[in-house]
C-alpha positions as CSV (number, residue, x, y, z in Angstrom):
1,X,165.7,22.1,275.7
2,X,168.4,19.6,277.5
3,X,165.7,18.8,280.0
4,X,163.5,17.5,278.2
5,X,163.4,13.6,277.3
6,X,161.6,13.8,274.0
7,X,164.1,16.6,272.9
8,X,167.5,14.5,273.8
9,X,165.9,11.8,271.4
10,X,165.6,13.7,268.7
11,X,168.7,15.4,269.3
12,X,170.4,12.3,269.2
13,X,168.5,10.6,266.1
14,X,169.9,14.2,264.6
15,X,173.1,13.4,264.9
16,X,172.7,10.0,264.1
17,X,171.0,10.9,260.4
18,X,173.8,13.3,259.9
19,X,176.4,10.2,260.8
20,X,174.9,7.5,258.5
21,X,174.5,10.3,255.9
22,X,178.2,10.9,256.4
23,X,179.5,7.5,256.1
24,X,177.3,5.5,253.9
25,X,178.5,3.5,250.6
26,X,175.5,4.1,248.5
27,X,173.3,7.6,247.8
28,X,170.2,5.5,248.7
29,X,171.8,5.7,252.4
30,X,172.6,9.0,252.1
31,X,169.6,10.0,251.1
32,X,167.9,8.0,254.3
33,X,170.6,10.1,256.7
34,X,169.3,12.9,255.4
35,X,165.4,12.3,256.0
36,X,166.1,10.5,259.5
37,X,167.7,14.3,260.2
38,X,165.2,16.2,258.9
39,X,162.2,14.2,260.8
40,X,164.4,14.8,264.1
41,X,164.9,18.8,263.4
42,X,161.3,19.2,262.9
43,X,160.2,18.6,266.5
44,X,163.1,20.0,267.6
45,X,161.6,23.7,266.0
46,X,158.2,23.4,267.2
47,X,157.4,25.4,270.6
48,X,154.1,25.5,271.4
49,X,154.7,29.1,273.4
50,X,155.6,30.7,269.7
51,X,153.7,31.0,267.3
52,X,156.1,31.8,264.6
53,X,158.3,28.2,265.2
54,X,155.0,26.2,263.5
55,X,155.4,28.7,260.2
56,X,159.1,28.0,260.1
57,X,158.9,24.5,260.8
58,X,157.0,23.7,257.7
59,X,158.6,26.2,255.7
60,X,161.6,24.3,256.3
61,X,159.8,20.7,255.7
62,X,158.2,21.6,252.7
63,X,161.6,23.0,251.2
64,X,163.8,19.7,252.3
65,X,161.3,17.5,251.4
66,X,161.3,19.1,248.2
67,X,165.4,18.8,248.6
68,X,165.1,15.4,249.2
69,X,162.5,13.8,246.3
70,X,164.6,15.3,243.9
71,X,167.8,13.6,245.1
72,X,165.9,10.2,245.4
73,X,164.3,10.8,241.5
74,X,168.0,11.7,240.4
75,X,169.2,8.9,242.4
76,X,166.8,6.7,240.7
77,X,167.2,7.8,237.1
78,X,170.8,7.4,237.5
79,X,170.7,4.2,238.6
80,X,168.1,3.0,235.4
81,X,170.9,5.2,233.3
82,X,173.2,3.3,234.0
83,X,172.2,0.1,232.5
84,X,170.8,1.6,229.1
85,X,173.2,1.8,226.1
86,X,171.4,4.9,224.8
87,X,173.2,8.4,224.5
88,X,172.3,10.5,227.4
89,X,174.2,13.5,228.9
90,X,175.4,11.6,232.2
91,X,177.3,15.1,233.6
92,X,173.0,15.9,234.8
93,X,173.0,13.6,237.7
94,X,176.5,15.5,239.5
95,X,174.8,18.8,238.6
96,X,170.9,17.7,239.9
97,X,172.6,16.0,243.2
98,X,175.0,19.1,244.0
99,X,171.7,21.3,243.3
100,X,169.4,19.5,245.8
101,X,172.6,19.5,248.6
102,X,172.7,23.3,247.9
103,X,169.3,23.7,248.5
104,X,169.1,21.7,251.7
105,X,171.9,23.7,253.0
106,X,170.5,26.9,251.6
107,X,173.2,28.7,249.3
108,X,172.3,31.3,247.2
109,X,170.6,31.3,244.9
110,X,169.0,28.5,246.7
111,X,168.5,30.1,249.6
112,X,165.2,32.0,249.6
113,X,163.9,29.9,252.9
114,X,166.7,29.9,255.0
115,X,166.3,33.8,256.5
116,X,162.8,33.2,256.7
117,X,163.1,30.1,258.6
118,X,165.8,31.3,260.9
119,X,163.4,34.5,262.1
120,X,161.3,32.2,263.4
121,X,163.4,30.1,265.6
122,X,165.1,30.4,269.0
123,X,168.8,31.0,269.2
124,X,169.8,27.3,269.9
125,X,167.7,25.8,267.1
126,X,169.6,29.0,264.8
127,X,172.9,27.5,266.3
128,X,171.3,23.7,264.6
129,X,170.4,25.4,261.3
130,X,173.5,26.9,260.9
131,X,175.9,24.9,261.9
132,X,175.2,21.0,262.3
133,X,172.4,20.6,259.6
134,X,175.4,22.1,257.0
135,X,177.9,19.4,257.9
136,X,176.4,16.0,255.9
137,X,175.2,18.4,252.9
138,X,179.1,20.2,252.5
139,X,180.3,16.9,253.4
140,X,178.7,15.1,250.1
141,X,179.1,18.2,248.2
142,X,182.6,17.8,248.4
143,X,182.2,14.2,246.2
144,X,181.1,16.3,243.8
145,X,182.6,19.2,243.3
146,X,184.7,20.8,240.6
147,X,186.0,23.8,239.5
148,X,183.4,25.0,236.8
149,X,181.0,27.2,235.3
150,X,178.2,26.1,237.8
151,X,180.2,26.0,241.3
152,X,181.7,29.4,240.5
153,X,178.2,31.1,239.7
154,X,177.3,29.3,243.2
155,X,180.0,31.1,245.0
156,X,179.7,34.5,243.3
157,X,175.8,34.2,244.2
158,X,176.4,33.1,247.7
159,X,179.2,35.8,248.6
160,X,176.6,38.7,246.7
161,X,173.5,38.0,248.2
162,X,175.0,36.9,251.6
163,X,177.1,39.9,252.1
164,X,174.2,42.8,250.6
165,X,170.7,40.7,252.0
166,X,172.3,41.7,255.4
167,X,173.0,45.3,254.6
168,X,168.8,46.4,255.2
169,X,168.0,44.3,258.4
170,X,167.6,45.2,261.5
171,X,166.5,41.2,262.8
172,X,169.9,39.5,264.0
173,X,168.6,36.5,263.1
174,X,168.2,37.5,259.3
175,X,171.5,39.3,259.5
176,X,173.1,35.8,260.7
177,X,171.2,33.9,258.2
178,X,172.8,36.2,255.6
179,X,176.1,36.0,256.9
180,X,175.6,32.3,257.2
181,X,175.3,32.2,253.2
182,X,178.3,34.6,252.4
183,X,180.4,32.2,255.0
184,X,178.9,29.0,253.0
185,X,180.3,30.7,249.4
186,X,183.5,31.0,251.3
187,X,183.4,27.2,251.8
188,X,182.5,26.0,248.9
189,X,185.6,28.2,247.5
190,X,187.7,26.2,249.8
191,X,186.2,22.6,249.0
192,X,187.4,23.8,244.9
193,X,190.8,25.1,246.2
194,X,192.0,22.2,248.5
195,X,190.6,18.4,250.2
196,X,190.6,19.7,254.4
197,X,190.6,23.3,254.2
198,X,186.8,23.8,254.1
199,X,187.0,21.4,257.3
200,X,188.9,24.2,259.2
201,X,186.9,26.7,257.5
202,X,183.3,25.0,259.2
203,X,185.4,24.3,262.8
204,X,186.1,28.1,263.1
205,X,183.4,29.4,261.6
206,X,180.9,26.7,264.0
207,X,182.5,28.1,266.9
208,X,182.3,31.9,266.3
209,X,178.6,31.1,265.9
210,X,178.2,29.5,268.9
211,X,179.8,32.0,270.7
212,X,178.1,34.9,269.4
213,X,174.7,33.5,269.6
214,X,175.5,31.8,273.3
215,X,175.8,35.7,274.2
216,X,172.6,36.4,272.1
217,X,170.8,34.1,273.6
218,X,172.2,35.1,277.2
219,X,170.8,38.6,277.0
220,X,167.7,37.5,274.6
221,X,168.7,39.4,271.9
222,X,166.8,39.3,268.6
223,X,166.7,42.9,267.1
224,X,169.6,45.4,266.7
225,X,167.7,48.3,268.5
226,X,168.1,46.2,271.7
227,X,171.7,46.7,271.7
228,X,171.6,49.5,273.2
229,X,169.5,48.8,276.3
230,X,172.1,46.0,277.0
231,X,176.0,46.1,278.7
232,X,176.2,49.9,279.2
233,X,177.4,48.9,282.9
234,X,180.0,46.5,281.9
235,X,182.6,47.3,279.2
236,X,183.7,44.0,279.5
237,X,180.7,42.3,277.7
238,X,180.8,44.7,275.2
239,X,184.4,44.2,274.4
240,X,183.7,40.3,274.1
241,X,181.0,41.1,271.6
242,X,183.0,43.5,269.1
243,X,185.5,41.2,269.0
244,X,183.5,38.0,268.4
245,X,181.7,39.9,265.6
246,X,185.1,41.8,264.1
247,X,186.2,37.9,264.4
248,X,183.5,36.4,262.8
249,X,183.5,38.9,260.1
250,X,187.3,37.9,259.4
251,X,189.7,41.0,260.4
252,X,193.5,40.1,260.6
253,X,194.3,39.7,264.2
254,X,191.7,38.0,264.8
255,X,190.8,33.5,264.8
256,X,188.2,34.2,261.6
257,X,190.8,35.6,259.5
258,X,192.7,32.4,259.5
259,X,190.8,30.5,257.3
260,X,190.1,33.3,255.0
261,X,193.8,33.8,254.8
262,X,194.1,30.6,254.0
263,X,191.7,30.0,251.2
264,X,192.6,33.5,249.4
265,X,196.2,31.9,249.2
266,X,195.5,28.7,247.7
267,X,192.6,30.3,244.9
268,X,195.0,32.9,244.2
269,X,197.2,29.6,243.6
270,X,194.8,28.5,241.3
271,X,194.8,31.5,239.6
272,X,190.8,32.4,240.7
273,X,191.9,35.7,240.7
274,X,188.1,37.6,240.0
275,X,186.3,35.1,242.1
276,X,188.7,35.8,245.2
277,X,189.1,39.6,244.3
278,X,184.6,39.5,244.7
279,X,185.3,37.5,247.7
280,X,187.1,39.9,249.2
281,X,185.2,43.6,248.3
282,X,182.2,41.2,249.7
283,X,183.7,40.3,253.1
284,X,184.3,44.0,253.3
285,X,180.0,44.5,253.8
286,X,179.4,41.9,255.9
287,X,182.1,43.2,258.1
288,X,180.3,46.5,257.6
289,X,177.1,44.8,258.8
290,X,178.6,43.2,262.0
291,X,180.2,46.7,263.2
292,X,176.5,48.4,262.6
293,X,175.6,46.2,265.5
294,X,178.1,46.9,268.2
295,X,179.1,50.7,266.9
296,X,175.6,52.6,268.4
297,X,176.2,51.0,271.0
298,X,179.8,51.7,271.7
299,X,179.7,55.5,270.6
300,X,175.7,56.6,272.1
301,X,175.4,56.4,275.8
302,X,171.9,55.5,276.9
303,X,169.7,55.1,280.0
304,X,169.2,51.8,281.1
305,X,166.6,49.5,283.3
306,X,168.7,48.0,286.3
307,X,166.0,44.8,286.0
308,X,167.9,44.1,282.5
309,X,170.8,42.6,285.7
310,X,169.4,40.7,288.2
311,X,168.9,37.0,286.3
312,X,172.2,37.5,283.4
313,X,174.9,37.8,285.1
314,X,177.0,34.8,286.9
315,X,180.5,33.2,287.1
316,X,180.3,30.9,284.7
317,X,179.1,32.8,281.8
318,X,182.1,35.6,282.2
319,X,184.5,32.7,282.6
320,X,182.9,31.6,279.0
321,X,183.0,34.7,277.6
322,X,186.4,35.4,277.9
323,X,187.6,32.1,277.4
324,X,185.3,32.3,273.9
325,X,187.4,35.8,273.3
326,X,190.6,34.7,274.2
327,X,190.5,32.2,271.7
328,X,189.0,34.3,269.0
329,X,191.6,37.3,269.8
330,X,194.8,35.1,270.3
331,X,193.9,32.3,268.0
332,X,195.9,33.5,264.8
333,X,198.5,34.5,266.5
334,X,199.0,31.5,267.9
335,X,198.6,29.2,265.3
336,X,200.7,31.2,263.4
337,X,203.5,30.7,266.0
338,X,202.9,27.3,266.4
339,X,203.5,26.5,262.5
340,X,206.7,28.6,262.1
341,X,208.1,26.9,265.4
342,X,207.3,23.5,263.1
């Protein structure tokens, strides 16, 4: 993708709609971020080699643009609202604007084109989807938010569907998609419970992702079944793997149970005792879901074509690899050590 001219462009005009998004004093720029990144993602999708990239790409066009002429009619009506002396129920326009943002980042129940999308995408664009196209939606989300009735239902919703929609797949793509919206009801739990911890929350969870799909993508992984045709000569790979998913899926001695650690402590704070008691059981299936990956793998020994070695394997991605573990396998620890010595 990096080689290519017309791709850096739109990379960079996607980062760009994202900033202005990000940083701009009025909604109307907000909401002109947000189309200036959608307009760069969609050529960023497209590959004229798949066929299934053109049915994503304008599934997820049709549902942003969507997204996005709702914001600008709620944007509008607020705006003519706000001059008129009439009685009108001004809590709408928060609840419209944190509905559309919902939508374009795809938490339940808004969610119904995200797996979809994702399944027809490479692993990189995935990486996009799941990681940078969240930032400027959470980010204006957390203007909004409170702690009631309708932000809870969101959570509950997200952490349900995210944690048993990835119970029946055998696509890793779906299953990331799913666990991508049980992560995204953790976050909005910690936006409720406290101003920077959904921050952290996004940093860890962005590079568990990028570290389990950069092996995904390495090996050209999309189903579970192939799992088992891959790193049955090298332990080490397989090792890296386990523990990125157990990581991801938030186990104590591992980086991803950091945040979670965190964010159960200041709800139970709050008293959010049910929410954060779902929260947990739910974490418990996705973890359930990540270890149905890498245990067939671990436990069944199978044959395997030597022609699956001679383009993987070099220096640079085992240097990654265990750099990406370390981090993941140490990181608690390590923090941890770092804010008693403080």
């Amino acid at each position: 993708m990096l080689l290519n001219p017309s791709k850096i462009l739109f990379l960079i005009t996607l980062i760009i709609g994202t900033l202005i998004s990000i940083s701009s004093t009025s909604w109307l720029g907000v909401w002109m971020g947000l189309e200036i990144n959608l307009l760069s993602f969609i050529p960023l999708m497209s590959n004229s080699k798949n066929i299934l990239t053109t049915e994503a790409s304008l599934k997820y066009f049709l549902v942003q643009a969507i997204a996005s002429s709702l914001l600008l009619f709620t944007l509008i009506m607020m705006f003519l609202m706000s001059n008129m002396t009439i009685m009108f129920n001004h809590n709408i326009f928060p609840l419209l604007i944190s509905s559309t943002l919902l939508l374009k980042m795809g938490a339940a129940p808004f969610h119904f084109w995200f797996p979809g999308t994702m399944e027809g995408l490479n692993w990189w664009n995935n990486l996009i989807l799941m990681t940078w196209q969240k930032i400027a939606p959470l980010m204006l989300l957390s203007y909004l938010i409170k702690n009631n009735i309708f932000f809870s239902t969101i959570i509950v919703s997200s952490i349900v569907i995210g944690s048993l929609g990835g119970l029946n797949q055998t696509s890793l793509r779906k299953l990331m998609a799913y666990s991508s919206i049980n992560h995204l009801g953790w976050m909005i739990a910690a936006m409720i419970s406290g101003e920077n911890l959904w921050t952290l929350y996004f940093l860890i969870y962005s590079f568990l992702s990028t570290a389990i799909i950069f092996m995904f993508n390495n090996f050209q992984i999309f189903h579970i079944n192939q799992n088992f045709l891959m790193m049955n000569n090298d332990p080490k790979i397989k090792f890296c793997m386990f523990s990125l998913l157990l990581s991801l899926g938030g186990l104590p001695p591992f980086l991803g149970f950091l945040p979670k650690w965190l964010v159960i402590q200041a709800m139970t704070e709050m008293n959010s005792l049910l929410i954060i008691t779902l929260m947990v059981i739910t974490t418990l299936i996705t973890l359930f879901f990540y270890l149905r990956i890498t245990f067939s793998a671990f436990l069944f020994s199978y044959s395997e074509l030597k022609w699956n070695y001679i383009h993987l394997y070099n220096n640079q991605f085992y240097i990654l690899m265990i750099t990406f573990t370390a981090i993941s396998t140490l990181g608690l620890t390590l923090s941890s050590m770092i804010f008693n010595m403080m």
